[in-house]
C-alpha positions as CSV (number, residue, x, y, z in Angstrom):
1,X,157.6,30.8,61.5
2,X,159.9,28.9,63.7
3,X,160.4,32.0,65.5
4,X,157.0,31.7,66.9
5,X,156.5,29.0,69.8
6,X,154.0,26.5,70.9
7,X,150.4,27.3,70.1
8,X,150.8,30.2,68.2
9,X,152.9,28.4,66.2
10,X,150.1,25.7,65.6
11,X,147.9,28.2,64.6
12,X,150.4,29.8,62.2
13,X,151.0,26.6,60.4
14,X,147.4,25.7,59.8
15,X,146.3,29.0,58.9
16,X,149.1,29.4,56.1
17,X,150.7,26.7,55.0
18,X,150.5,23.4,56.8
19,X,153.7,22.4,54.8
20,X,155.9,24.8,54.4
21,X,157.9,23.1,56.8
22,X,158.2,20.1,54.6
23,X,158.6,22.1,51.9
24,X,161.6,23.7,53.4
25,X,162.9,20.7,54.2
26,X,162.5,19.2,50.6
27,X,164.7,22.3,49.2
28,X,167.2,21.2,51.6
29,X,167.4,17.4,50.3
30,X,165.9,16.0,52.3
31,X,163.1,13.4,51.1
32,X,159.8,13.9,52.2
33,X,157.3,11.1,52.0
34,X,153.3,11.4,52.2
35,X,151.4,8.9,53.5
36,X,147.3,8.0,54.2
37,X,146.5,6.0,57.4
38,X,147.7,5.1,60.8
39,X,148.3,1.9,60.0
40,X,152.3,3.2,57.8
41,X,154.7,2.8,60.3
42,X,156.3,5.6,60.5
43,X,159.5,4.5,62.3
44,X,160.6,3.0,59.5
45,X,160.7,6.3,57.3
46,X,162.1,8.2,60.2
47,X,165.0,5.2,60.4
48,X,166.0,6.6,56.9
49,X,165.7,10.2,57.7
50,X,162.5,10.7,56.0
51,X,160.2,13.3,56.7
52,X,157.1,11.8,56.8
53,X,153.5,14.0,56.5
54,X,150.2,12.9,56.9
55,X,148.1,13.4,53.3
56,X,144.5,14.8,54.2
57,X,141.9,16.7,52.1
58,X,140.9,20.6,52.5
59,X,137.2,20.7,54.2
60,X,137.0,24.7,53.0
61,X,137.8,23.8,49.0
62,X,134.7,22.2,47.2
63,X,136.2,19.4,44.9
64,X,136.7,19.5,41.1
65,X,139.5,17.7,39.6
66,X,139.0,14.6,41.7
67,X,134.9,14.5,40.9
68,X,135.8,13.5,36.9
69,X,137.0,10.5,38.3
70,X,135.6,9.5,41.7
71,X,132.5,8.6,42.2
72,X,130.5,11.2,44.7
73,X,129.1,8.0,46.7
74,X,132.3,7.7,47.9
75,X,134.0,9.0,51.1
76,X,134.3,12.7,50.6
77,X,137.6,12.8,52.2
78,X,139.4,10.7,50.0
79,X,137.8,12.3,47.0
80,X,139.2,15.9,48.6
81,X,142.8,14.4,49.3
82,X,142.8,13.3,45.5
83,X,141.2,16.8,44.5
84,X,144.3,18.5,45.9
85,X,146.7,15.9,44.4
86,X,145.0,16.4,41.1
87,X,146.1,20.3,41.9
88,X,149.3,19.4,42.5
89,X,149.6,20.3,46.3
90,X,151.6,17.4,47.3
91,X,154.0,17.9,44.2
92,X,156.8,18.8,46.1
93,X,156.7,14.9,47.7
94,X,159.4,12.3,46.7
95,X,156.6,9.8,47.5
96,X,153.5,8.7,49.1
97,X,152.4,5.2,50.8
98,X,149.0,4.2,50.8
99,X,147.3,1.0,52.9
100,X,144.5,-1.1,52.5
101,X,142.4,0.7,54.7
102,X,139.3,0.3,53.2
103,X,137.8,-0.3,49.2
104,X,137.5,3.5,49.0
105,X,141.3,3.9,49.3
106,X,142.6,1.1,47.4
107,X,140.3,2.8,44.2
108,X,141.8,6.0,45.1
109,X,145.2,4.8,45.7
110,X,145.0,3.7,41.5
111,X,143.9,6.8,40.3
112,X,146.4,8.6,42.8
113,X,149.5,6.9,40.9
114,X,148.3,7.1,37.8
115,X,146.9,11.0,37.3
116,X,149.2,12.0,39.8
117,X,152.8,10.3,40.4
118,X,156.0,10.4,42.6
119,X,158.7,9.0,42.4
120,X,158.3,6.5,45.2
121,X,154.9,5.0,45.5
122,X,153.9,1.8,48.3
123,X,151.0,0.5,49.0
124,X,150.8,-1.8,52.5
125,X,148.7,-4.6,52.5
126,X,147.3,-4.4,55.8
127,X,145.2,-8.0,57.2
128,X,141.8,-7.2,58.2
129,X,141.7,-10.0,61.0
130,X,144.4,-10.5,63.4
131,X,145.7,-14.0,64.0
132,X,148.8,-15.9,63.4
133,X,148.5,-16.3,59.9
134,X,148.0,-12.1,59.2
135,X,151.0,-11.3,61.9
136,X,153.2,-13.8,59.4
137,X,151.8,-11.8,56.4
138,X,152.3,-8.3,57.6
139,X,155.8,-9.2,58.7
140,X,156.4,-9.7,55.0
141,X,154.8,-6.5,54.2
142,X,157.1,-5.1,56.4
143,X,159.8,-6.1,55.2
144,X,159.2,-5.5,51.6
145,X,158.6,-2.0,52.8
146,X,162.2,-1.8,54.2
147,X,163.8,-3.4,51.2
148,X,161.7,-0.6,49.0
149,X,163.3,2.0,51.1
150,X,166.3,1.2,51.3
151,X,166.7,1.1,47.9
152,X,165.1,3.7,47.2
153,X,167.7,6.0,49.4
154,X,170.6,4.1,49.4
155,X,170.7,3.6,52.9
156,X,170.6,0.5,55.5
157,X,167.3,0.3,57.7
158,X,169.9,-1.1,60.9
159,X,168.1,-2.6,64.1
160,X,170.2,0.2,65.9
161,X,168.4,3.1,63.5
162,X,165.5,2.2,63.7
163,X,165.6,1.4,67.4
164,X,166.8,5.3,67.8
165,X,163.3,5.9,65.3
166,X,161.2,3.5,67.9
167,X,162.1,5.9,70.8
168,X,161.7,9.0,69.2
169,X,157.6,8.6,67.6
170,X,157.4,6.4,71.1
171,X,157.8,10.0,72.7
172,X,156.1,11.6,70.5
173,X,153.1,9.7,71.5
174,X,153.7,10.0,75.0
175,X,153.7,13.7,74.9
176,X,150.3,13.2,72.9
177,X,149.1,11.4,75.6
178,X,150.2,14.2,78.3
179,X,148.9,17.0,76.1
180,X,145.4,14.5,76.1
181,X,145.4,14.2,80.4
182,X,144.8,17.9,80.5
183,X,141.7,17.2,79.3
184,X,140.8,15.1,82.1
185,X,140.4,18.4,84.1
186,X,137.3,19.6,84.7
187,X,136.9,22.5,82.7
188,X,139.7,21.2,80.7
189,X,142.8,23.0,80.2
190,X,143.4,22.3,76.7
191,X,140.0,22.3,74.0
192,X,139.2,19.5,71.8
193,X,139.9,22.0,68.5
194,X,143.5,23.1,70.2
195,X,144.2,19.1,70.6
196,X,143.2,18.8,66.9
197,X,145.2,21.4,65.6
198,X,148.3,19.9,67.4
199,X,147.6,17.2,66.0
200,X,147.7,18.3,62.7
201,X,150.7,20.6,63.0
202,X,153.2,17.5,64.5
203,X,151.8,15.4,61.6
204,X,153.6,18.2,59.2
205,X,156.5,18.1,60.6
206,X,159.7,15.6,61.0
207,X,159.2,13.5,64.7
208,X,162.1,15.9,66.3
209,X,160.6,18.7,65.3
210,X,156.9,17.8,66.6
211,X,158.4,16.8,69.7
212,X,160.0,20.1,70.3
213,X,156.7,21.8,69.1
214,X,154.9,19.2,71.7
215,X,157.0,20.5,74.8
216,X,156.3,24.1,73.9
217,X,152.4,23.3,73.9
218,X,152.6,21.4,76.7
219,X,154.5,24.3,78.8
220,X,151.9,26.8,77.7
221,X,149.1,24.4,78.7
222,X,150.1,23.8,82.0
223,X,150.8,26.8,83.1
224,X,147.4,29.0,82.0
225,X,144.1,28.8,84.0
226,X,140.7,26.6,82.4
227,X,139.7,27.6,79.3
228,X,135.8,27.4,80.3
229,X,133.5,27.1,82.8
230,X,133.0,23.8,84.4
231,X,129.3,22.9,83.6
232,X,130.1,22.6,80.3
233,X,128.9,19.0,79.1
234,X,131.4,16.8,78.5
235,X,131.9,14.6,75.1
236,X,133.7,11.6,73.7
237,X,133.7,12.0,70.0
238,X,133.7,8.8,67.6
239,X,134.6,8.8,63.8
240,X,137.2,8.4,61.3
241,X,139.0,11.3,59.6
242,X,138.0,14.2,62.0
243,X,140.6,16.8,60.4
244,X,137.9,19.3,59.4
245,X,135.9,21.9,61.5
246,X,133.5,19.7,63.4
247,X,135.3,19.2,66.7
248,X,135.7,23.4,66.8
249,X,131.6,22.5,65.8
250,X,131.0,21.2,68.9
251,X,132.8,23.3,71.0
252,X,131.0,25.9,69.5
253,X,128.1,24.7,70.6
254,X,128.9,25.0,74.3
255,X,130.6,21.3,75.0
256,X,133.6,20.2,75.3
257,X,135.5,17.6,73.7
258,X,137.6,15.9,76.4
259,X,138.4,12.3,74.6
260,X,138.2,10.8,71.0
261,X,138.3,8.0,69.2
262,X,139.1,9.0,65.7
263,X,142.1,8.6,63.7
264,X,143.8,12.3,63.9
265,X,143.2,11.4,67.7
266,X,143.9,8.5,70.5
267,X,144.3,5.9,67.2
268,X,147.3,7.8,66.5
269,X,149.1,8.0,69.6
270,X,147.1,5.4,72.2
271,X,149.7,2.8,72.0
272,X,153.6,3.1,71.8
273,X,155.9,0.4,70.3
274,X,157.2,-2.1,72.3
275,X,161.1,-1.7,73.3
276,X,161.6,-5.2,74.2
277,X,161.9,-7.0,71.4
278,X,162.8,-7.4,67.5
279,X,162.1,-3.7,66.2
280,X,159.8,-5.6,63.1
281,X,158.4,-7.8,65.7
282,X,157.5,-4.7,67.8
283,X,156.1,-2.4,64.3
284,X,154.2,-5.9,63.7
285,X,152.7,-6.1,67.2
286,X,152.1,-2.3,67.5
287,X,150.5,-1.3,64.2
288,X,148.2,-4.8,63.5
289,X,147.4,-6.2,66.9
290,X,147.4,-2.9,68.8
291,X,145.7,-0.5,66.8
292,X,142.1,0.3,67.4
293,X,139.8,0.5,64.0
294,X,137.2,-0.6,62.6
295,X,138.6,-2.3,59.5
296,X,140.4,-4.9,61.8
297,X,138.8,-7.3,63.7
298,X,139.7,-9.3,66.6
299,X,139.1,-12.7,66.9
300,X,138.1,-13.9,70.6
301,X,141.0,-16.4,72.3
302,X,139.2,-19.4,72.1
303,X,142.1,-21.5,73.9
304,X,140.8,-19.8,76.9
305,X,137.1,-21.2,77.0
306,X,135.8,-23.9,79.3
307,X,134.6,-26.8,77.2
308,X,131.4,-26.8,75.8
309,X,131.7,-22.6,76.5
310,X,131.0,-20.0,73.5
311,X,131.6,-16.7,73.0
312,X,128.5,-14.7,73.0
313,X,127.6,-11.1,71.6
314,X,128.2,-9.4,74.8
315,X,132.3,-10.8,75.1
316,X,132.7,-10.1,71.4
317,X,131.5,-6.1,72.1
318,X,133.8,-6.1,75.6
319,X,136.5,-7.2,73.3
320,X,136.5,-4.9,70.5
321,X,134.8,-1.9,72.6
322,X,135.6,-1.7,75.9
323,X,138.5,1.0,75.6
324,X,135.7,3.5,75.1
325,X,133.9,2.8,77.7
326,X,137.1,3.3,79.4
327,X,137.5,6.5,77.7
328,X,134.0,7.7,79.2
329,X,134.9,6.6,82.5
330,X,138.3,7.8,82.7
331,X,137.2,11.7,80.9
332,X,134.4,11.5,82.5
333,X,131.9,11.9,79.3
334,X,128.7,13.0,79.8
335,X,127.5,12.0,75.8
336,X,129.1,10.4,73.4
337,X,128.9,11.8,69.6
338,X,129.5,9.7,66.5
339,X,129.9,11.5,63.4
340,X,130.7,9.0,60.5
341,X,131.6,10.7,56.9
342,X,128.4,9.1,54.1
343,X,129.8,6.2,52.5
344,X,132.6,5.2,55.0
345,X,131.8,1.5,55.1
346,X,134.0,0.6,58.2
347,X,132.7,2.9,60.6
348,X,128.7,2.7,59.8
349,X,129.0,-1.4,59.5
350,X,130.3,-1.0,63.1
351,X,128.1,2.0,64.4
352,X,125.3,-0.1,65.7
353,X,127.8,-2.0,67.9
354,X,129.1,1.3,69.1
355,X,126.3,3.2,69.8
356,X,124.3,-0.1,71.6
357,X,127.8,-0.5,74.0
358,X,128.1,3.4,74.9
359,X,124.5,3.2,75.4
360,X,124.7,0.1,77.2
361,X,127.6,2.2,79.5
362,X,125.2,4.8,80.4
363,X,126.6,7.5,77.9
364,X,124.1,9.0,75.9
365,X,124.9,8.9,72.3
366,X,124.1,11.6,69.3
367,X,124.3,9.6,65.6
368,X,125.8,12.0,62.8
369,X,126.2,11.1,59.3
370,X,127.9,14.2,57.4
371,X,130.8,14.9,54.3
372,X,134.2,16.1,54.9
373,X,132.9,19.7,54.4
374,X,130.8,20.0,57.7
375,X,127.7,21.2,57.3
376,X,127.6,23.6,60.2
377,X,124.1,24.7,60.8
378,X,122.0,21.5,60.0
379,X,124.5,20.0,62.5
380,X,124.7,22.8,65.0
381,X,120.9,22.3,65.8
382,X,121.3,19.0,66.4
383,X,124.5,19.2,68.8
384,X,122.6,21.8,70.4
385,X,119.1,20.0,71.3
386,X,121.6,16.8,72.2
387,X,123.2,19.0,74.8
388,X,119.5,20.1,76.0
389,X,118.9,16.6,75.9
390,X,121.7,15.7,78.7
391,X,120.6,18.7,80.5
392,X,117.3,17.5,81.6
C-alpha cells in the first residue's frame, strides 16, 4: 500500500484496512496508542515515539456486542466505537486514552476498560470552563499524563523531544489547513468527502507519515482542474463526529462542502501550538483555551468592562461563535447545515445558539438530527428541498 501515492492511497486505506499501517507498525515494536477526542494531545505520545490513532466507530456495521451494555439513548457513535472494541478491532493497541468529553464517554470509557483492556489505559480530565483555576488543573492533568508515559515506556518526555513533537503535528495542521484553502475556490478543487477521507487516513497513521501522505495530496490537488461546476451551492457543515457517509451525503446531493466545524475537521487542525513558550504551557494553552467545542465554555473577560457595563446575549454568542461566521464569510457559504448525532448533549444544548447566530449572519441554516449510520434517503430529501430552498 505504500507503493501507492496521495489520494489513491487514501482511498486504499479506508476501503481496506484503515490500520494496517498501525498494525504494521505494532509487529515492528513499536507501541501504538488509541485515543477518543481532540482534546489528547498528541504531541506528547509522538515525544515518546508513539503512534497514536484516532478510535472511531464503523457507520456500515449495525451494533451488537456494545447494545448488551449501552443504553441505545445514547450517542450511537460511542456505542459503535465500543461495538468494535467488544469485537476486538483495536486488540492489536498497547493502549487507549479517553477524556472527559462528555457523560456518554466517561460511561463508555468504564465499560471500555473493563470488557475490553490494554495494557495502558488514561483517562484526561478535561475542565469544562476555561479560567485560571481549570488552566492550573489541566496543567496537572498534563503532567500526570507525562509521568504515566514515561513509565510506561521507559523513556524521558525532554522539553527538547517534545519541542521536535510540537513542530512536527504543528505541520501537520498546517498542511490541513492548505489542503482546506482549496476549498476556498470556487468550484473547489478538493470535495468535502476527499477532505474527510484525508482526514481519516493521517489520523491512522504516525505524524511523519501523515505529513508525507499530506504533501502527496496536496501535489495532486493543486495541480488538477475543479472538480465541479461552479453554481454548485456552497455549505458550511456543523456537528460532532462526522466520520461517516454524510458529508459524501451532501455532495451527493449536488452541494458542496467547502468549510466545517466538526471534530474530524477545522477542530482538529484550526489552531497550532504555540512555539514560544514552555511546551506544557503551550499543550495547556493550545488544547483548553484554544480549542473550539461545545463542551467548553468561555467565560467573557470581565476586567475589560466599563463600570456599571454587562455582558449581554449578543457578546456572549460573538464570543463563542464568531469563528463561523468567519468560516461563512471567508468560504463563502451559501447555507449552513447542522447535523447533530440523537442524544449528543453538547451539541443540541448549544444548537439554538448556533443556528440563531448563522441565521442572524445571513446563512440559511438546515437542522438535522440523525445516528452514526446515516440514514441516506429520509436525509437526502431534505438536503435536496434545502438546496431548492437557497435557489429561490
Amino acid at each position: 500500500m505504500q507503493d501507492l501515492k496521495g489520494l489513491k492511497r487514501v482511498e486504499t486505506m479506508l476501503r481496506t484496512d484503515r490500520l494496517a499501517r498501525m498494525k504494521e507498525l505494532k509487529k515492528e515494536g513499536r507501541t501504538v496508542m488509541g485515543y477518543m477526542c481532540c482534546f489528547v494531545p498528541l504531541e506528547m505520545l509522538t515525544a515518546l515515539d508513539i503512534a497514536p490513532f484516532r478510535l472511531i466507530g464503523d457507520c456500515e456495521e449495525v451494533t451488537t456486542e456494545a447494545d448488551k451494555y449501552l443504553e441505545t439513548i445514547m450517542c450511537s457513535f460511542l456505542r459503535s466505537a465500543f461495538d468494535l472494541a467488544m469485537k476486538k478491532t483495536f486488540d492489536f493497541a498497547d493502549g487507549v486514552i479517553f477524556t472527559h468529553s462528555c457523560d456518554s464517554v466517561v460511561k463508555t470509557w468504564e465499560y471500555w476498560r473493563y470488557f475490553a483492556p490494554n495494557q495502558f489505559e488514561w483517562y484526561i480530565n478535561v475542565p469544562h470552563i476555561v479560567k485560571a483555576s481549570s488552566e492550573r488543573f489541566f496543567t496537572k492533568e498534563l503532567l500526570r499524563l507525562q509521568k504515566a508515559l514515561e513509565a510506561y515506556t521507559h523513556k524521558e518526555m525532554t522539553n527538547e523531544s517534545l519541542r521536535k513533537a510540537i513542530r512536527l503535528h504543528n505541520r501537520n495542521r498546517q498542511l490541513m489547513r492548505n489542503l482546506n484553502e482549496f476549498r476556498k475556490e470556487n468550484p473547489p478543487r478538493v470535495s468535502g468527502a476527499e477532505m474527510r477521507k484525508t482526514l481519516l487516513a493521517c489520523m491512522s497513521l504516525p505524524v511523519e507519515e501523515a505529513n508525507s501522505l499530506l504533501e502527496e495530496v496536496i501535489a495532486e490537488v493543486k495541480a488538477r482542474v475543479p472538480l465541479a461546476p461552479p453554481d454548485r451551492h456552497r455549505i458550511l457543515l456543523y456537528g460532532p463526529e462526522m466520520d461517516n457517509d454524510f458529508v459524501d451525503l451532501v455532495e451527493e446531493c449536488g452541494a458542496s462542502v467547502v468549510i466545517d466545524d466538526v471534530c474530524i475537521g477545522t477542530r482538529y487542525y484550526a489552531k497550532d501550538v504555540d512555539w514560544g513558550i514552555e511546551p506544557l504551557d503551550a499543550l495547556n494553552r493550545r488544547y483548553l483555551e484554544q480549542m473550539v467545542c461545545p463542551r467548553v465554555y468561555r467565560r467573557p473577560d470581565e476586567n475589560k468592562l466599563a463600570p456599571g457595563e454587562t455582558y449581554e446575549r449578543q457578546d456572549d454568542l460573538d464570543l463563542r461563535l464568531s469563528y463561523l461566521r468567519d468560516y461563512a464569510e471567508d468560504w463563502k457559504a451559501d447555507g449552513a447545515i447542522m447535523y447533530l448525532l440523537r442524544y449528543c448533549d453538547s451539541h443540541e444544548f448549544d444548537a439554538p445558539d448556533v443556528r440563531d447566530y448563522l441565521q442572524e449572519a445571513k446563512v440559511p441554516v438546515l437542522f438535522l438530527e440523525g445516528d452514526y449510520m446515516v440514514t441516506k434517503e429520509q436525509n437526502k430529501t431534505r438536503i435536496q428541498a434545502f438546496l431548492e430552498m437557497l435557489d429561490a
